[in-house]
VEXMIDREN-719140 format. One record per atom (N, C-alpha, C): residue in one letter; x, y, z. Coordinates in pm, whole numbers, plus 50000, padded with zeros to 5 digits. Layout:
# residues N
AXYZ
...
//
This chain:
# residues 200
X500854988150000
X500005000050000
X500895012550000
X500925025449909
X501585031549900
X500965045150037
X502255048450033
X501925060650193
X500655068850149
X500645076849996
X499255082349970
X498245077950011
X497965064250026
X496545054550029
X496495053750177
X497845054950276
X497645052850397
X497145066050427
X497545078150375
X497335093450412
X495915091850411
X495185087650259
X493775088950231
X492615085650339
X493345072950389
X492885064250509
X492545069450606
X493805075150650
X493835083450779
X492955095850827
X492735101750694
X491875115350674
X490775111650688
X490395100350588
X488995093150632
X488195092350761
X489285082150829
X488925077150933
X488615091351079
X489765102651018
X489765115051073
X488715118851060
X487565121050971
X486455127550918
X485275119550980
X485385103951016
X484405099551013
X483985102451209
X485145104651227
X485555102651369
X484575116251404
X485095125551384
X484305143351387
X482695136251357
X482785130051299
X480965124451211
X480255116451341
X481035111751411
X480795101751547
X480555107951649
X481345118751694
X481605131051774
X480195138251789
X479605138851630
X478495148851654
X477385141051656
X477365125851631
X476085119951616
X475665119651800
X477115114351892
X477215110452012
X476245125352127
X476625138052014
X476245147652122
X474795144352113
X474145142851995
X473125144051958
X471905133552023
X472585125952086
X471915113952125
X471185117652274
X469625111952278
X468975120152339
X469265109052498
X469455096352489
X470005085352563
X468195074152587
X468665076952729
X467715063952771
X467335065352933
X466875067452991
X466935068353177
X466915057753183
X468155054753337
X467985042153334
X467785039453538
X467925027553603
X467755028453748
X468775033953866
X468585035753942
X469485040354037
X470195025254066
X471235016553997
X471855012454094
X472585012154167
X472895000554283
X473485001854363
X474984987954353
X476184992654373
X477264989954441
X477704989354535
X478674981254545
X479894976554685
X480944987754704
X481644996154774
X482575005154765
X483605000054905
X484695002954904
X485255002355045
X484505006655134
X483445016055098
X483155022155267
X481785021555234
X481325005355176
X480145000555175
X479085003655090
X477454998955089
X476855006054971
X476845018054965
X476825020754758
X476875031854702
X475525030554565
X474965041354542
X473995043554465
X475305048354335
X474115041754204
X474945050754095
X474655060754106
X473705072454150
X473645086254150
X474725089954209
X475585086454338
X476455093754439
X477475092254327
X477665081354233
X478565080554186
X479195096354110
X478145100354076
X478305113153978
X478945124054098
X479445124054201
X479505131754297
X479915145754254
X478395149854250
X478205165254240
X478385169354097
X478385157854052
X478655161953888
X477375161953756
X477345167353682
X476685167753607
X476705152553524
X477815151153486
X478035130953386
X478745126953500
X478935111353413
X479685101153471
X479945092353384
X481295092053420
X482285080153275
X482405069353400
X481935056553363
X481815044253451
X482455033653317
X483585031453389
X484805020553329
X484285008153332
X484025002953253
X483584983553259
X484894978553235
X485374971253379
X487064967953321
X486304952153385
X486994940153299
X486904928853337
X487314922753458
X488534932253511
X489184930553663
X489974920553634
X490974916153755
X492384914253751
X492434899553682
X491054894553600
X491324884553515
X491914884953352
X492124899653320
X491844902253169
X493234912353176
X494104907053111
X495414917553078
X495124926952983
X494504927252914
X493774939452804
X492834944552891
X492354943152955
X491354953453031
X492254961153091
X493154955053177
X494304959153272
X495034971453144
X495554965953003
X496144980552922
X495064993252890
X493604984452911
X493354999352892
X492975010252988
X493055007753120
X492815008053264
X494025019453243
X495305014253256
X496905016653221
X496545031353170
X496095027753074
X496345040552978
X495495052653020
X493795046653051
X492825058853083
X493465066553199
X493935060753294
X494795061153417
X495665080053411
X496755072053265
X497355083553230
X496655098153205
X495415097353133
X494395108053127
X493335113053224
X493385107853349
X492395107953491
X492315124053519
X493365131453548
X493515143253553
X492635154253465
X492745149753343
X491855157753244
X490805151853247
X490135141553241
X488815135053235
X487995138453371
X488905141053465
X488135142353632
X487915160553637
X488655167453511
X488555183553523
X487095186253424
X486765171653358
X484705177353324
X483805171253341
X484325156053477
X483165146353493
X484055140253579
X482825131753696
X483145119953773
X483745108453631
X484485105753740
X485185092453623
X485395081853779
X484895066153736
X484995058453785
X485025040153733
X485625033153843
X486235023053730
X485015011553831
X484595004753770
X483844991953785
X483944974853738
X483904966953820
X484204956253777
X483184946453877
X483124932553827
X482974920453960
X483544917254092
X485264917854048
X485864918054187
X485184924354273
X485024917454380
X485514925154546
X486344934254562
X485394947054646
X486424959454654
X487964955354702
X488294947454771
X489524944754818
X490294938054687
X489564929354649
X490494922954529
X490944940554428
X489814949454433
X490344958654332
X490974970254347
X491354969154521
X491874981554563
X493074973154574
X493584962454597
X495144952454569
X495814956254409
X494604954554276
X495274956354155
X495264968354157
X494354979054169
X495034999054145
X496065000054217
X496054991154331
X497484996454403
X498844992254310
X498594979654261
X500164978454201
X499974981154074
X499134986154028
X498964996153872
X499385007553903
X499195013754010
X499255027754053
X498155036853987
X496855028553955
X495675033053943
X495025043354048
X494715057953997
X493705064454083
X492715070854074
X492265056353940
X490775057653967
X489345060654118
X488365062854114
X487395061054229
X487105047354173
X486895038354231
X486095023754185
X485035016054276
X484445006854233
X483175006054282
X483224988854160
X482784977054293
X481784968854235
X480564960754177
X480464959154114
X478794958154074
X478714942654075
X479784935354101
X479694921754154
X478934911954006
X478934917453979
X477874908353855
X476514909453847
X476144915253911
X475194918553934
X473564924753803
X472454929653864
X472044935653784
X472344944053734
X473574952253758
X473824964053663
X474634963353591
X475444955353548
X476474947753446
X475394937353340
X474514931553412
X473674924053298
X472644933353212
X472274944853285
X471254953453221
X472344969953130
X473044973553204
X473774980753133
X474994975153068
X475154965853006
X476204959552966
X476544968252823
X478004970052760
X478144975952632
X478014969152516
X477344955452563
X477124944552430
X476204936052448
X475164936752397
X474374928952430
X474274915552457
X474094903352477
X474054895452557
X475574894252616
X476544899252648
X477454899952732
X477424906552826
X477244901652934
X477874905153106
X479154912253187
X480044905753080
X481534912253168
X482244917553076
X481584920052951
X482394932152848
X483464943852896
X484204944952885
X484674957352898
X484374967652782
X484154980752881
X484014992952792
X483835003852850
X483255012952823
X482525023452924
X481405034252875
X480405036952965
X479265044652938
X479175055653002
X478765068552949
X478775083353000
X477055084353044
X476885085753171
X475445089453199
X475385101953232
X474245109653248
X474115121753259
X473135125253372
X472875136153455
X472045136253522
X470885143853469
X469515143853443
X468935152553432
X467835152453474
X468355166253613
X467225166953715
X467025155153803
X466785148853856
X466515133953924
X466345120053834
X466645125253727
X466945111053622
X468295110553585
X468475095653607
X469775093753531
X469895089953408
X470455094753327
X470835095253135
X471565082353104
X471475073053020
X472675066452999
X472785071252849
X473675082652809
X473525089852734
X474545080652577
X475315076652591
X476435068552532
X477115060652575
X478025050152488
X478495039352523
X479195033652394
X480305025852485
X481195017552376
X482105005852430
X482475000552326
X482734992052348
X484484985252366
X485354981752458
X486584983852399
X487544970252361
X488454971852277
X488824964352199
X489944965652110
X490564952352106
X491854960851985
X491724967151893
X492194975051826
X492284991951730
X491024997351752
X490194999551919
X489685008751886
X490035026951928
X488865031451967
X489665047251947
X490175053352147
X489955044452188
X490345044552332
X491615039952403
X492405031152326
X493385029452330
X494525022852313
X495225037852287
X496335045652143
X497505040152121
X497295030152239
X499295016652232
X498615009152099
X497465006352031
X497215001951912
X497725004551816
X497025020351789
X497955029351680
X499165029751687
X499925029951781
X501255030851808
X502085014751721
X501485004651787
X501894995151741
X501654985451627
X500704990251541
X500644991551393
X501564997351305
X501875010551380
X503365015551252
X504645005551215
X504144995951373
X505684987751350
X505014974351297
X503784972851248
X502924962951198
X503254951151274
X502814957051469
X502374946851566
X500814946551533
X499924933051581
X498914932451630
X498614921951682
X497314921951683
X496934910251782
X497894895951777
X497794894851623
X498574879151596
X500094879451692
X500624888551680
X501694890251729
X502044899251857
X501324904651887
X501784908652031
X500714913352149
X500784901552260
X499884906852393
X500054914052471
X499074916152541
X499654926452676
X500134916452792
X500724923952877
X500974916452990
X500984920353118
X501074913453188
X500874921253366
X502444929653378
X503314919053375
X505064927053358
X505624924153239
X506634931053232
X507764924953096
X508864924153181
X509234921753304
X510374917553293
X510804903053301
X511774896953263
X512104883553217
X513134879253266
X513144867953377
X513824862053436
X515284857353367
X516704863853433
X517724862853403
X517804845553385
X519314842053299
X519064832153313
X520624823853428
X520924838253484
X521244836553616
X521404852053759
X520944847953871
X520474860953953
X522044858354007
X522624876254015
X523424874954079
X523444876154259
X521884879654339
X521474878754463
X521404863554451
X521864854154418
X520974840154434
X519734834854386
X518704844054409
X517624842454311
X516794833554441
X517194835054542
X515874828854650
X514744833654623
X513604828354677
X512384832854703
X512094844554578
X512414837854468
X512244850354347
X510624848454273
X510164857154211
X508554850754181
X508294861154070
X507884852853945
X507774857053862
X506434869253835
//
């Protein structure tokens, strides 16, 4: 494929993206129930979730079973700062709050998070229909004493959420060829401490 055809591509996909942008504002949503979650400091309503906020970006991460959930966790992570300066942003999964306050800790995740256990609000707001433990995430809105589930998506390799994809296409990685992982580092194939009690 010559670079022109990749340029053409790119512009495309640039144009269609702006085309997505405006269909998403446009979308009038759906009200949906107040549910309720597990938090460290016990039940939580999805309304509190929005704390004091007008939206709410609620993370569907598969939890510490799914190493691709875990990269894209990674990455939103990096953008928390700007995403928390025009909306509650919060991360959700099945785990037990303890199981998911153990993985943000050694991600160095600082997300707010909250479990929905599997519950009814993972089977009814799910980002795919008959799937349960999809990862993705949905923006609800408040309006007035209703809650909006205004948009939603779905996430996945090359989509537009996250950009270690794009990145690793220029070097024409993908799926066939390269996973994510919890670490990369790779056991010498001798420790000069001895290598006791070492754990991969």
């Amino acid at each position: 494929m010559s670079t022109a055809k990749i340029r053409e591509l790119e512009k495309e996909i640039f144009e269609k993206t702006q085309e997505l942008t405006r269909l998403r504002a446009e979308n009038p949503g759906t009200v949906v129930s107040n549910y309720e979650f597990d938090s460290l400091n016990g039940k939580i309503a999805l309304k509190d979730l929005f704390a004091g906020r007008e939206q709410l970006m609620l993370i569907h991460n598969m939890g510490q079973v799914c190493r691709y959930c875990t990269l894209w966790a990674d990455g939103i992570n990096a953008f928390l700062p700007h995403l928390e300066s025009a909306m509650s942003v919060v991360l959700v999964c099945r785990d037990d709050v303890h199981t998911q306050s153990r993985m943000a800790h050694s991600r160095g995740w600082r997300f707010r998070m909250a479990s929905h256990s599997g519950g009814s609000y993972i089977k009814q707001q799910t980002v795919l229909d008959g799937e349960d433990n999809c990862p993705g995430v949905v923006l609800y809105q408040l309006n007035g004493d209703e809650i909006v589930r205004k948009n939603s998506a779905v996430f996945g390799p090359y989509d537009e959420f996250c950009s270690i994809w794009n990145l690793l296409s220029l070097a024409s990685l993908d799926t066939a060829n390269w996973t994510p992982q919890f670490h990369y580092w790779q056991r010498p194939d001798k420790m000069d401490d001895g290598g006791q009690n070492l754990f991969d």
